[in-house]
py3Dmol code that shows the C-alpha trace and the ligand (Angstrom):
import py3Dmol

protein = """\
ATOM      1  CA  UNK A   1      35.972 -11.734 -22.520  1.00  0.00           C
ATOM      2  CA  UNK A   2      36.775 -14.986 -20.814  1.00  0.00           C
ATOM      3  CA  UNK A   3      33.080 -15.182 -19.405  1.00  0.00           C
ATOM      4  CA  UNK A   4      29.686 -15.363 -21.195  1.00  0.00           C
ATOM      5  CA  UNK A   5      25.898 -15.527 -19.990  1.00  0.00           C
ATOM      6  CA  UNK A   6      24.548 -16.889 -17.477  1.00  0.00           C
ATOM      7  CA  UNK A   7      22.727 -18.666 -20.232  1.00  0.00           C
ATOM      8  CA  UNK A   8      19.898 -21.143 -19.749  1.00  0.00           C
ATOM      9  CA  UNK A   9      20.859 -24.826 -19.907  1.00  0.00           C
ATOM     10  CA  UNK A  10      18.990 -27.283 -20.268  1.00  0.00           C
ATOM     11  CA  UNK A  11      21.050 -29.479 -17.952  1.00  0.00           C
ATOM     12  CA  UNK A  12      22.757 -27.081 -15.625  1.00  0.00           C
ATOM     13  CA  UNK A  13      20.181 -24.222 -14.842  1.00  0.00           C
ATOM     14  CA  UNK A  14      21.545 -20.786 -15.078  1.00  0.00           C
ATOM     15  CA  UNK A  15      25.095 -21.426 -16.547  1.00  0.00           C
ATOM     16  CA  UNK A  16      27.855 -19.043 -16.417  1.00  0.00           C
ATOM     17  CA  UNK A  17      30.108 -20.351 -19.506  1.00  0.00           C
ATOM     18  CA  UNK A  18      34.191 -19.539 -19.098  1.00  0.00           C
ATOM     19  CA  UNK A  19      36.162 -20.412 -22.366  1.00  0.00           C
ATOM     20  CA  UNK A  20      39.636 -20.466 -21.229  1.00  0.00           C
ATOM     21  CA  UNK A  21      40.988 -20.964 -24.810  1.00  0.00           C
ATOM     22  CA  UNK A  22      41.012 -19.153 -27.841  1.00  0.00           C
ATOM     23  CA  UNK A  23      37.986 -19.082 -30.615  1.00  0.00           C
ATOM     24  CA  UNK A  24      37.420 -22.799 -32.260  1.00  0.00           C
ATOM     25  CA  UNK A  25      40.290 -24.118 -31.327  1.00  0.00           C
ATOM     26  CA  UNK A  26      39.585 -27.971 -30.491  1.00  0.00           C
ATOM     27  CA  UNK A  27      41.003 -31.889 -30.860  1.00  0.00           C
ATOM     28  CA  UNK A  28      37.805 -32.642 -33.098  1.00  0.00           C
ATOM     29  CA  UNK A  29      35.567 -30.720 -36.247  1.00  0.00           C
ATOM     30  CA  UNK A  30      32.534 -32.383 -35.430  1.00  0.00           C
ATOM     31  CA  UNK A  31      30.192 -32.215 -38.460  1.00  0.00           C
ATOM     32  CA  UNK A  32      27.246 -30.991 -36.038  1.00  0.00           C
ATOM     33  CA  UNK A  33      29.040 -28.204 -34.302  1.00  0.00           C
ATOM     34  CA  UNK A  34      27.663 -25.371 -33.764  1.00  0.00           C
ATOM     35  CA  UNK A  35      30.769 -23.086 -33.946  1.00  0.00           C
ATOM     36  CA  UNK A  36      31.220 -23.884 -37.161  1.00  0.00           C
ATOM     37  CA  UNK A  37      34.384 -26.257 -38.755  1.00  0.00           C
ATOM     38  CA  UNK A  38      37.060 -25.728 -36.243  1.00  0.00           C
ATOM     39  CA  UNK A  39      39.967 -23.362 -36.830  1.00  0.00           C
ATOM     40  CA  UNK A  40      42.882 -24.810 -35.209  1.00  0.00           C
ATOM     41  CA  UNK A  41      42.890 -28.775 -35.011  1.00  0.00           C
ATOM     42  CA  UNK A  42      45.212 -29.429 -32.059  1.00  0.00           C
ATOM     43  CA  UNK A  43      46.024 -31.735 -29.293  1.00  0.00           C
ATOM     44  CA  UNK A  44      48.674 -29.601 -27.380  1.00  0.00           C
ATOM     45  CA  UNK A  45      47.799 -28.318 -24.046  1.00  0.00           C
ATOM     46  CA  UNK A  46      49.005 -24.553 -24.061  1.00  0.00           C
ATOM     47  CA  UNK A  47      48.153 -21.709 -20.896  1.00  0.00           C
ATOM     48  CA  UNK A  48      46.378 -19.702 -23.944  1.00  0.00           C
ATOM     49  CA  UNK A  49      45.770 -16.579 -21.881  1.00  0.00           C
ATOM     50  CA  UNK A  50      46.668 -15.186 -17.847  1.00  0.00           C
ATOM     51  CA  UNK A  51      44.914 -17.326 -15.654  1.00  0.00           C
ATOM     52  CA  UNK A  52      44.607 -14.872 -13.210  1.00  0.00           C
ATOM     53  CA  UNK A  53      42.596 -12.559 -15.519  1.00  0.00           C
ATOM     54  CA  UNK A  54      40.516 -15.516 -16.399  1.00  0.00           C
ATOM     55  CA  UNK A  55      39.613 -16.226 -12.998  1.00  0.00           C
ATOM     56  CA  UNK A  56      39.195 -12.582 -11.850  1.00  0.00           C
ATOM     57  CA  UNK A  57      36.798 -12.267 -14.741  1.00  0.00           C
ATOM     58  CA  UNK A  58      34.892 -15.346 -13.261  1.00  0.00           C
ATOM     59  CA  UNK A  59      34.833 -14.133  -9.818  1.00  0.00           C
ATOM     60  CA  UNK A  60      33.031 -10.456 -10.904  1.00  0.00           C
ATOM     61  CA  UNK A  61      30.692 -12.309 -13.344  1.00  0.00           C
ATOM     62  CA  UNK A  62      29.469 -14.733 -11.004  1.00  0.00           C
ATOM     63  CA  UNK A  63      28.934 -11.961  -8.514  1.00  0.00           C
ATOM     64  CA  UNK A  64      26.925  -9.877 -10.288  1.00  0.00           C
ATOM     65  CA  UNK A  65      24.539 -12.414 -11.666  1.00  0.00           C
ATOM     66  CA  UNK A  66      22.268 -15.143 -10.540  1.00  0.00           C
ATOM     67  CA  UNK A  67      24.654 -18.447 -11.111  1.00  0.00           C
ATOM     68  CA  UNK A  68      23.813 -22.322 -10.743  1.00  0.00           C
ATOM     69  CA  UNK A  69      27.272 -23.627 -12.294  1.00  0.00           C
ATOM     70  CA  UNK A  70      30.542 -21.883 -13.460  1.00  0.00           C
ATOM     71  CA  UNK A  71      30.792 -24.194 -16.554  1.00  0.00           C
ATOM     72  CA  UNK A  72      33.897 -24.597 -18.662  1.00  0.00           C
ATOM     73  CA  UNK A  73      32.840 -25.253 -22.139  1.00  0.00           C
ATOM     74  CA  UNK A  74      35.310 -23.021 -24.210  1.00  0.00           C
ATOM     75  CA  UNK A  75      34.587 -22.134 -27.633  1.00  0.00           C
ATOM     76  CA  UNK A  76      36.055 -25.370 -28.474  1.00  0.00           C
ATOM     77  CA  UNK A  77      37.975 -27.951 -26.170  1.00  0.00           C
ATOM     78  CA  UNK A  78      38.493 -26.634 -22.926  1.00  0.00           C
ATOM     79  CA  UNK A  79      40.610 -29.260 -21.887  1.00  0.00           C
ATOM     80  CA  UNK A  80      42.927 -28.029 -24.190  1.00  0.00           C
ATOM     81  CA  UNK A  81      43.841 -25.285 -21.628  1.00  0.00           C
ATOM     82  CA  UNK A  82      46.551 -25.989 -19.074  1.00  0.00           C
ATOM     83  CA  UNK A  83      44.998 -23.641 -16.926  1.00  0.00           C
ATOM     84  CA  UNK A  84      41.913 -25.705 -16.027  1.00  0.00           C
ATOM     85  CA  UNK A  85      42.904 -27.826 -12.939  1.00  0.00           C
ATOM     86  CA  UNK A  86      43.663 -24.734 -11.329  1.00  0.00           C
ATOM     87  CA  UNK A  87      41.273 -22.422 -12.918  1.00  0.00           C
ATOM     88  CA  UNK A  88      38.536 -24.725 -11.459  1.00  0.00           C
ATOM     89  CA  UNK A  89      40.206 -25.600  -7.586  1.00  0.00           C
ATOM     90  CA  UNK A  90      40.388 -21.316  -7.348  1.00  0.00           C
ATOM     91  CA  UNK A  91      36.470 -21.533  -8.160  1.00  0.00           C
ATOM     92  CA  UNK A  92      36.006 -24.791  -5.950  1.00  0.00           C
ATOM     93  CA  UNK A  93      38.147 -22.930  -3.079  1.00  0.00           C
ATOM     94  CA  UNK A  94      36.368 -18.912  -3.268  1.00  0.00           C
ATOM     95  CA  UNK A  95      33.258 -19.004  -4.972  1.00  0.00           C
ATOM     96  CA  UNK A  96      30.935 -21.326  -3.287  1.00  0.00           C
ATOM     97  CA  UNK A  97      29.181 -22.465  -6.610  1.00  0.00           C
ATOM     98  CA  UNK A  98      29.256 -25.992  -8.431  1.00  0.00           C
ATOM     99  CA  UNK A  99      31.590 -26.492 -11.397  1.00  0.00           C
ATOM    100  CA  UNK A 100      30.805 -28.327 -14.325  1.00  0.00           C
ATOM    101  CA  UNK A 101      32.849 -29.134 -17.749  1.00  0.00           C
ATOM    102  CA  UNK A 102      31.744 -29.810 -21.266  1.00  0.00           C
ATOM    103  CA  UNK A 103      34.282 -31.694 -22.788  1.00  0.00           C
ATOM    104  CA  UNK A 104      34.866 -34.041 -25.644  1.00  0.00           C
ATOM    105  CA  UNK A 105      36.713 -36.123 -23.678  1.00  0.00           C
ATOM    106  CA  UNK A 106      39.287 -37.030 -26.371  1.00  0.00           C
ATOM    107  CA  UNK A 107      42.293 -35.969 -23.977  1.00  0.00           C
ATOM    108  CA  UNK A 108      41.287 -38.252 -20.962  1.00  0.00           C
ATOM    109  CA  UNK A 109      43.723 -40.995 -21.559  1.00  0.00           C
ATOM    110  CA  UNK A 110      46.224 -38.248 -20.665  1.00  0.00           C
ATOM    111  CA  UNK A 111      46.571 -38.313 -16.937  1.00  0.00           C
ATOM    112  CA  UNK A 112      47.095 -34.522 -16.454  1.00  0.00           C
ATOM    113  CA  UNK A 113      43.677 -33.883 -17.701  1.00  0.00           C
ATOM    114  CA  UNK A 114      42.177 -36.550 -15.653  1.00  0.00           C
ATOM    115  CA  UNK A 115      43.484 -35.112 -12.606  1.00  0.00           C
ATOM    116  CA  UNK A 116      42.748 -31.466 -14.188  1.00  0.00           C
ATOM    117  CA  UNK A 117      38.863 -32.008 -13.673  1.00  0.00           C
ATOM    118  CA  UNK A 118      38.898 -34.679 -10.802  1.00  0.00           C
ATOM    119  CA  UNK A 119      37.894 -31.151  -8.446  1.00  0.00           C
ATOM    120  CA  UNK A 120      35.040 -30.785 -10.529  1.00  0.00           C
ATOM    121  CA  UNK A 121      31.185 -31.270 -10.020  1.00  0.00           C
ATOM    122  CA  UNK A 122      30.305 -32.868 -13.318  1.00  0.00           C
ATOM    123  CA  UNK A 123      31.673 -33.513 -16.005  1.00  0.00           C
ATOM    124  CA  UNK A 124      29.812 -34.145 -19.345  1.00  0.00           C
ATOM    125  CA  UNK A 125      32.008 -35.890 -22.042  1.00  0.00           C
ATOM    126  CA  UNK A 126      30.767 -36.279 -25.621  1.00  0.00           C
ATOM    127  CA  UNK A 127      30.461 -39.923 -26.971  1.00  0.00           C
ATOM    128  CA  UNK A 128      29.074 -39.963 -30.481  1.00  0.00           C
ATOM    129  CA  UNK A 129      30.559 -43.506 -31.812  1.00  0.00           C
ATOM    130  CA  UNK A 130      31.115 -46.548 -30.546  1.00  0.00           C
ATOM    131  CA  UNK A 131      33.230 -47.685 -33.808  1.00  0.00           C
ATOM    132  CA  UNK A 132      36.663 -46.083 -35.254  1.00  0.00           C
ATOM    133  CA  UNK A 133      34.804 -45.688 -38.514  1.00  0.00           C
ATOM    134  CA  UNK A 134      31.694 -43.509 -37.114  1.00  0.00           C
ATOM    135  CA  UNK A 135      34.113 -41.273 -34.987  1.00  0.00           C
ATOM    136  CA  UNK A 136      35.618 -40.519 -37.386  1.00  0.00           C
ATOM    137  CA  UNK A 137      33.123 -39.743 -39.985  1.00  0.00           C
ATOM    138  CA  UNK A 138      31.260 -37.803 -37.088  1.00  0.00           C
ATOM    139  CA  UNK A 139      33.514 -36.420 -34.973  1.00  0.00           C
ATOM    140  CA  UNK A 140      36.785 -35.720 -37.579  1.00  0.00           C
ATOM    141  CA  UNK A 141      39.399 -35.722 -34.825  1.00  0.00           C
ATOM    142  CA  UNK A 142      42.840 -34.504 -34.966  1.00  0.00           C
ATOM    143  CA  UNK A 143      45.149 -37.546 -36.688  1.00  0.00           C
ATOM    144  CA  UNK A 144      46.899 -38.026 -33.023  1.00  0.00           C
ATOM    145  CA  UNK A 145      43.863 -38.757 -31.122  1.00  0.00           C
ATOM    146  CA  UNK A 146      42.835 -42.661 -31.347  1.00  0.00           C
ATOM    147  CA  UNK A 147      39.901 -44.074 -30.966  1.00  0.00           C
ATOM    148  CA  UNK A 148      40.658 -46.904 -28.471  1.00  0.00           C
ATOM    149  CA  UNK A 149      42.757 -44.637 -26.176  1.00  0.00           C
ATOM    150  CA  UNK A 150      39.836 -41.940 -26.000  1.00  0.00           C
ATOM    151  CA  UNK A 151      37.296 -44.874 -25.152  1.00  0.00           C
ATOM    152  CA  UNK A 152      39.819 -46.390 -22.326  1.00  0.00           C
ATOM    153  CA  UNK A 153      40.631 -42.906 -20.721  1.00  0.00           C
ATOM    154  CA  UNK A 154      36.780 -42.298 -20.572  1.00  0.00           C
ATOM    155  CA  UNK A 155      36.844 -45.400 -18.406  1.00  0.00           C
ATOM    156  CA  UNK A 156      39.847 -44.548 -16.365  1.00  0.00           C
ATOM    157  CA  UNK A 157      38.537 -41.194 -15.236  1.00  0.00           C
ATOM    158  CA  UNK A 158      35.264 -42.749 -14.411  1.00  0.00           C
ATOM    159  CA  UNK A 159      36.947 -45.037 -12.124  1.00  0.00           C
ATOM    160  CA  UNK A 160      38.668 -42.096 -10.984  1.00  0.00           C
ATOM    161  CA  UNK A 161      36.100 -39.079 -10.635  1.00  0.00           C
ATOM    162  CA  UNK A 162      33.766 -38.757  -7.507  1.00  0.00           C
ATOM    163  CA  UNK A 163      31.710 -36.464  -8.921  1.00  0.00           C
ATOM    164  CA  UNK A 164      28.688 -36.781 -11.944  1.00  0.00           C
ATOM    165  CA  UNK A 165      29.780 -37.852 -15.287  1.00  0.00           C
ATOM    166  CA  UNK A 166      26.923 -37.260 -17.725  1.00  0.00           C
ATOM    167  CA  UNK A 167      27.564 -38.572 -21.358  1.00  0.00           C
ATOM    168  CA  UNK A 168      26.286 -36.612 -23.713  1.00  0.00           C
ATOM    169  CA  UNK A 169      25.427 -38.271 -26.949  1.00  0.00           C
ATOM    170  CA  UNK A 170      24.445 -36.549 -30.427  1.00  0.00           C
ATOM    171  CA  UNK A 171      22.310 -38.114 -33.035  1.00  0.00           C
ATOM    172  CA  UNK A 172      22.999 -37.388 -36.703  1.00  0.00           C
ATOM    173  CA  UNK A 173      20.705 -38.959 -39.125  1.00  0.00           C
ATOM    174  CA  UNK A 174      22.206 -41.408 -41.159  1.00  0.00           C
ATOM    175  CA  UNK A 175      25.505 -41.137 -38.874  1.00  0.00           C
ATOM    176  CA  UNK A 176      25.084 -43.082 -36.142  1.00  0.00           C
ATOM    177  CA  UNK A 177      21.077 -43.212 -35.536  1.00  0.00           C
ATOM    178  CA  UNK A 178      21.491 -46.834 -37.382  1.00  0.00           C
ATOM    179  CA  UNK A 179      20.712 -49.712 -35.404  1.00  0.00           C
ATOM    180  CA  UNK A 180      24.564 -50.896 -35.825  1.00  0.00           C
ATOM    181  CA  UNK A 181      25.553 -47.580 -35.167  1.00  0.00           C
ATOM    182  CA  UNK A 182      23.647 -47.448 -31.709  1.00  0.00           C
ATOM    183  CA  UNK A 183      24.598 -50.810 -30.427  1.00  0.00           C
ATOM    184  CA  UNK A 184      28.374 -50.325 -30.779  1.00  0.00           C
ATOM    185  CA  UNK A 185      27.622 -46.742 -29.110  1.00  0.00           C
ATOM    186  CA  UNK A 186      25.564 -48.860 -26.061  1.00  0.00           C
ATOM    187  CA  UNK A 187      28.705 -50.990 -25.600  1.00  0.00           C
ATOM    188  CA  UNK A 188      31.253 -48.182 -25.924  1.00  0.00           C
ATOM    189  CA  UNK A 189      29.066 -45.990 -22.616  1.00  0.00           C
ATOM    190  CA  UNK A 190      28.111 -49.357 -20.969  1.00  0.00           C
ATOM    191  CA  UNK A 191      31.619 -50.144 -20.280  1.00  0.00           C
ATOM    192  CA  UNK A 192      32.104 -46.736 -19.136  1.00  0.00           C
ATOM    193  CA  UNK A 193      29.251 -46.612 -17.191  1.00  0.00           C
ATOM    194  CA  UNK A 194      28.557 -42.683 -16.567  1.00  0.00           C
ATOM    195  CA  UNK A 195      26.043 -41.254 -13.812  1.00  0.00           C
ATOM    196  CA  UNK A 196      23.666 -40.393 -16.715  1.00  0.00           C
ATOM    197  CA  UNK A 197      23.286 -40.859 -20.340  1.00  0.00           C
ATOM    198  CA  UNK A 198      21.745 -37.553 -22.556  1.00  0.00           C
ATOM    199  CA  UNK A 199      20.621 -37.902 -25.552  1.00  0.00           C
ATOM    200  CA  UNK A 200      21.089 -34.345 -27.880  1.00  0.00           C
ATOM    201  CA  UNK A 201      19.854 -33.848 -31.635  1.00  0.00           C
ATOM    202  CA  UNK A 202      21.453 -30.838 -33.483  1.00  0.00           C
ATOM    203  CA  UNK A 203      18.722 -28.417 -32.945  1.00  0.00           C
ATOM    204  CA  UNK A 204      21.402 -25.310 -33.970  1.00  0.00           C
ATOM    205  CA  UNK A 205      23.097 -24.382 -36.982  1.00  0.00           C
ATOM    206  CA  UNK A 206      25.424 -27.236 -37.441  1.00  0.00           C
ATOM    207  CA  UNK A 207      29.000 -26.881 -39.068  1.00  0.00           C
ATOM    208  CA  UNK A 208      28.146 -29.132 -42.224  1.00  0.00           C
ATOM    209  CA  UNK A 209      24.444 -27.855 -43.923  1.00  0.00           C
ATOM    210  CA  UNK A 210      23.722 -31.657 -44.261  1.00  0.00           C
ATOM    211  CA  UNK A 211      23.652 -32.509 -40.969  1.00  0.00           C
ATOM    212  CA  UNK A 212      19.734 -33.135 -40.024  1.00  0.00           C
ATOM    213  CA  UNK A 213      18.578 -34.994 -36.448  1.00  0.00           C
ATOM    214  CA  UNK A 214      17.473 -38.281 -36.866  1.00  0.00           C
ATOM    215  CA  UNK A 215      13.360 -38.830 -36.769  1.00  0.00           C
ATOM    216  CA  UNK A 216      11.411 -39.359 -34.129  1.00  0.00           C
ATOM    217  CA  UNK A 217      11.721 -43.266 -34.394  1.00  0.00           C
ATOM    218  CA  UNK A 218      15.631 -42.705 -34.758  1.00  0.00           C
ATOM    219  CA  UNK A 219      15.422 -41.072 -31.285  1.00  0.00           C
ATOM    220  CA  UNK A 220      13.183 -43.769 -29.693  1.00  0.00           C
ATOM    221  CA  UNK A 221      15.600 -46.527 -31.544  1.00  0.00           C
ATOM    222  CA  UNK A 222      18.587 -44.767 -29.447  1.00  0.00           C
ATOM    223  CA  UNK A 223      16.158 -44.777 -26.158  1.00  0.00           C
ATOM    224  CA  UNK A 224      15.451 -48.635 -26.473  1.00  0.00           C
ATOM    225  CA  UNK A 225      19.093 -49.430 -27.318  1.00  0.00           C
ATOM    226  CA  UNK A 226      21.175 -46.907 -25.163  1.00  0.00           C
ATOM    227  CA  UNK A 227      18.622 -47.015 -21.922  1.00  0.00           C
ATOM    228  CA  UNK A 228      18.186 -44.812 -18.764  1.00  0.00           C
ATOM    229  CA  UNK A 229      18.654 -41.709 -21.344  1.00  0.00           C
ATOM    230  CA  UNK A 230      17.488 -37.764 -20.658  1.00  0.00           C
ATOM    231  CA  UNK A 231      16.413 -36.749 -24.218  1.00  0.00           C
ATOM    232  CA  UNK A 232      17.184 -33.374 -25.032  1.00  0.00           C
ATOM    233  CA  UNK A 233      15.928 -32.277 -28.340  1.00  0.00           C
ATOM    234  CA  UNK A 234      14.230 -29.200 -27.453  1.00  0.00           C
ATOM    235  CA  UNK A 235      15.037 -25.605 -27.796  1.00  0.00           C
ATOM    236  CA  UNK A 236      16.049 -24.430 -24.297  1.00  0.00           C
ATOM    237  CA  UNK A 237      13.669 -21.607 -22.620  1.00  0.00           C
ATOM    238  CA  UNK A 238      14.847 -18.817 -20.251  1.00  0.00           C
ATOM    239  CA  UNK A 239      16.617 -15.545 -20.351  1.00  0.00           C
ATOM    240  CA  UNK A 240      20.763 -14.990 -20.648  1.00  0.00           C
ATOM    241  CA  UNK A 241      22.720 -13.142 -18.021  1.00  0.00           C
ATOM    242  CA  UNK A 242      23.355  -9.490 -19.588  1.00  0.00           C
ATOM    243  CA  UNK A 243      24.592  -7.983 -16.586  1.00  0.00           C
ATOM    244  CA  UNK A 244      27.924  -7.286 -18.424  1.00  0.00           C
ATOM    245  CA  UNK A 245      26.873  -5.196 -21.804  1.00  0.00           C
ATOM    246  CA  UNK A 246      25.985  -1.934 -21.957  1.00  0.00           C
ATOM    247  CA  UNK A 247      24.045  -2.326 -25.358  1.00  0.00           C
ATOM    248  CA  UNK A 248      22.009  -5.150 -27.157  1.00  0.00           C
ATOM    249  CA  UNK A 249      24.107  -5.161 -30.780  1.00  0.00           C
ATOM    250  CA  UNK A 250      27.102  -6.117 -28.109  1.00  0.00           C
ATOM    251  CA  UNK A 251      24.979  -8.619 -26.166  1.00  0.00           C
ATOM    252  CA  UNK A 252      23.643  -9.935 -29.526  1.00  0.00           C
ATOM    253  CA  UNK A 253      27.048 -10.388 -31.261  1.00  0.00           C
ATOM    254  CA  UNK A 254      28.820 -11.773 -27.984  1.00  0.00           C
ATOM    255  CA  UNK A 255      26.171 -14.250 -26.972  1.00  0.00           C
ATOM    256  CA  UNK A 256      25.733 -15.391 -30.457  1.00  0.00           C
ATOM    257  CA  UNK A 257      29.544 -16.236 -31.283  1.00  0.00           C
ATOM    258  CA  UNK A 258      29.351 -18.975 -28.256  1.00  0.00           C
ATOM    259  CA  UNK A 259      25.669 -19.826 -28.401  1.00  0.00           C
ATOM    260  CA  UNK A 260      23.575 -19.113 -31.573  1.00  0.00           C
ATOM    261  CA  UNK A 261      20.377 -17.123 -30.994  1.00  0.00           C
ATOM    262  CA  UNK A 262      17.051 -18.002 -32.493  1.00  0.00           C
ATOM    263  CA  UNK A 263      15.626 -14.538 -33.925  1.00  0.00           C
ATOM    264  CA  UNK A 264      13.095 -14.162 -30.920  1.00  0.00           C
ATOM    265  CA  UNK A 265      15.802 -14.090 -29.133  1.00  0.00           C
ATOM    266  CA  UNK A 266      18.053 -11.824 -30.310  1.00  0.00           C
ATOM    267  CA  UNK A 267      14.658  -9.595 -30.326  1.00  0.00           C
ATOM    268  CA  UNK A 268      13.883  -9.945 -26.958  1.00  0.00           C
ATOM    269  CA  UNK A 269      17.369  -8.995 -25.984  1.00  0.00           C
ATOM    270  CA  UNK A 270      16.994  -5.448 -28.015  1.00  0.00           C
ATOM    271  CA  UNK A 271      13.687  -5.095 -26.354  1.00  0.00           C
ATOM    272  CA  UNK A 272      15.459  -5.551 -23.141  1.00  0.00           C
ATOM    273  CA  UNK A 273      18.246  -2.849 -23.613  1.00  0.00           C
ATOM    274  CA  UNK A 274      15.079  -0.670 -24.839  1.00  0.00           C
ATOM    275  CA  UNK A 275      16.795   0.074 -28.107  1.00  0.00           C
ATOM    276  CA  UNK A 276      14.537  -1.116 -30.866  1.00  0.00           C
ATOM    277  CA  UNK A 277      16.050  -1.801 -34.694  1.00  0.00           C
ATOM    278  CA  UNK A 278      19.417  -3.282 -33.277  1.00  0.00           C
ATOM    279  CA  UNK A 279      18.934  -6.473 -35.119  1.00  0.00           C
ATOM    280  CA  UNK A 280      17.690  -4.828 -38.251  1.00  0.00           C
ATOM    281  CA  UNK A 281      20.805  -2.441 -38.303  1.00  0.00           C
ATOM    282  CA  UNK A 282      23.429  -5.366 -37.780  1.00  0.00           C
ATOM    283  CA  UNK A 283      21.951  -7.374 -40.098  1.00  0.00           C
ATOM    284  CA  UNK A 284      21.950  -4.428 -42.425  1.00  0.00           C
ATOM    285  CA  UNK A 285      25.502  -4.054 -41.463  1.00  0.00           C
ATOM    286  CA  UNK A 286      26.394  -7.620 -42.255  1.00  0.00           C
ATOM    287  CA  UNK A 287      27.244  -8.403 -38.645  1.00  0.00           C
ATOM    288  CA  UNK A 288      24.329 -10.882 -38.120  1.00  0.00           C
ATOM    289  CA  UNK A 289      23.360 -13.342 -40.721  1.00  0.00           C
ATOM    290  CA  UNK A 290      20.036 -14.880 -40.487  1.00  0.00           C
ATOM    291  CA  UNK A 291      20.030 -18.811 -41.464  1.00  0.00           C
ATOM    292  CA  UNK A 292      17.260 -21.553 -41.123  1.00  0.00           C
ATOM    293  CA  UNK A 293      17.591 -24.822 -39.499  1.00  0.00           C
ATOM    294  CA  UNK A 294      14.818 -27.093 -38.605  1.00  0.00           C
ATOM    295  CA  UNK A 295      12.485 -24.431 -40.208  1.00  0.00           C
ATOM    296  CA  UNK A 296      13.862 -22.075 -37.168  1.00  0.00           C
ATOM    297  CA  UNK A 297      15.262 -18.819 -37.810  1.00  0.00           C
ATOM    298  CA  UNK A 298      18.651 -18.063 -36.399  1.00  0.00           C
ATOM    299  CA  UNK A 299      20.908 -15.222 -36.524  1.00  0.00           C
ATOM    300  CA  UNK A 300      24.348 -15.945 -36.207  1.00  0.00           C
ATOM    301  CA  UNK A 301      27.103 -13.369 -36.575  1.00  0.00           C
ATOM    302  CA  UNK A 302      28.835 -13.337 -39.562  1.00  0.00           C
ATOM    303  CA  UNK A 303      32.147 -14.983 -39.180  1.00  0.00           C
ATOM    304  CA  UNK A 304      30.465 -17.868 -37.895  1.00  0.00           C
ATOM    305  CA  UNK A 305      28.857 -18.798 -41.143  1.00  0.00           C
ATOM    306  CA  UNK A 306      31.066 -20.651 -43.739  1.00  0.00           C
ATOM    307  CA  UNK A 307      31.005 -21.337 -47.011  1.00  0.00           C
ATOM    308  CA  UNK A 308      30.905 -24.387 -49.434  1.00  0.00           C
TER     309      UNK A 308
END
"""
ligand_1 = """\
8
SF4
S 31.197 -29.815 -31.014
Fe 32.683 -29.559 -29.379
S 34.170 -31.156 -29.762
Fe 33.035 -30.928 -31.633
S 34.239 -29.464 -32.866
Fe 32.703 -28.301 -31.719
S 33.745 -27.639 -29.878
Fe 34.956 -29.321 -30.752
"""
view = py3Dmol.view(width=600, height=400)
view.addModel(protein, "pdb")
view.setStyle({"model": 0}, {"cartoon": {"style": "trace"}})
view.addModel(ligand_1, "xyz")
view.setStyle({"model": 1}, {"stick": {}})
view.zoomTo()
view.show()
């Protein structure tokens, strides 16, 4: 499946999530991710799978359910995918709902890319450091990606793009929640100068078990410093789209590999397919893995969790 949710978002409503590349592939192995340490490290844009499957997928999904965006987040870069430009004009020219794009942003020096999501919506680039030394620590990009030229193409597309750019910045204790840290970060975005700033903490299972969100005055530090944020260190609340299973452990296992499901929720699900003991049996099973992080219990499936 190309296609997952809708799933609630706690920037973009009801969000139908397309991944038009394959399992954690991605330009970066960011320390916080929640898909755990990436697979492939590449740069290369590749046409991964048929784009006309992709989009056909899109088209039925966002049909059948209630959608606010068609967002492409990918279960990893999704700029990575030569398909995008056109996989998002198709959805721009037939389906008469908003696009937005999750991206890391590390390929926007390249032109192509920039003029890949210039039909967009939004778009809502990551920007974790504003110094080689943190980005790298944090965000452990592939050796070919460079610091400056990610910052400048940032800028470019913003002069560029009519649409929303949100920057989305996460706080890792002792990363870049230092006062240093968050002033080089404040001059990296002001010179970009996005539509909005957002503020995230790593409120699910990160890659590295080490990685903790920074305190409360760590988050007020990066309010004061980075200004005119959106704070988003909340669980988000609502129901996902599960139109397209036909039984919870499926709905469980699928929704969990792209989006990790506190145990509530993975409950509620099972409740909602009326077939009670799912989660107990696939964690019996070994499909589902229960692990804790800020004293929450989630259940991820179990090639998501690593080792060491
Ligand atoms: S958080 Fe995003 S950019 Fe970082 S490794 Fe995961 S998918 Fe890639």
């Amino acid at each position: 499946m190309y296609t997952y949710g809708p799933v609630p978002s706690r920037r973009l409503g009801r969000s139908l999530g397309v991944s038009p590349i394959p399992p954690k592939t991605c330009s970066y192995s960011c320390v916080y991710c929640q898909l755990g340490r990436t697979d492939r490290l590449t740069c290369e844009r590749e046409s991964f799978f048929p784009r006309e499957d992709i989009f056909i997928e899109i088209v039925d999904r966002a049909a059948s359910s209630e959608v606010d965006f068609i967002t492409f987040v990918g279960d990893g870069e999704p700029t990575l995918s030569a398909d995008l430009g056109w996989l998002i004009r198709m959805c721009k020219n037939h389906i008469s709902k908003p696009t937005a794009v999750i991206t890391n942003g590390s390929l926007l020096h390249r032109q192509d890319v920039r003029t890949d999501l210039l039909s967009a919506d939004v778009v809502l680039p990551t920007l974790d450091a504003g110094s080689e030394e943190v980005f790298k620590r944090i965000n452990r990009p592939h050796g070919r990606i460079d610091f400056d030229a990610m910052i400048q193409g940032q800028k470019d597309f913003r002069r560029e793009f009519n649409g929303q750019m949100w920057t989305e910045v996460m706080l890792v204790h002792g990363l870049n929640d230092t006062e240093e840290a968050l002033r080089d970060i404040g001059s990296a975005v002001g010179s970009i100068n996005p539509d909005r700033i957002y503020i995230t903490t790593p409120i699910r299972p990160p890659a590295e078990s080490w990685v903790k969100p920074p305190p409360p005055d760590g988050i007020i530090r990066a309010q004061e410093i980075l200004k005119r944020t959106f704070t988003i260190a909340e669980d988000e609340s609502g129901e996902f789209g599960l139109e397209s299973f036909t039984d919870a452990g499926e709905a469980i296992l699928e929704i969990g590999s792209r989006h990790p499901l506190r145990e509530e929720q993975a409950v509620e699900i099972e409740r909602l397919f009326s077939q009670p003991g799912t989660v107990k049996r696939l964690m019996q099973e070994r499909e589902l893995v229960r692990i804790q992080h800020r004293k929450i219990d989630y259940l991820l499936p179990a090639r998501f969790v690593r080792s060491g």
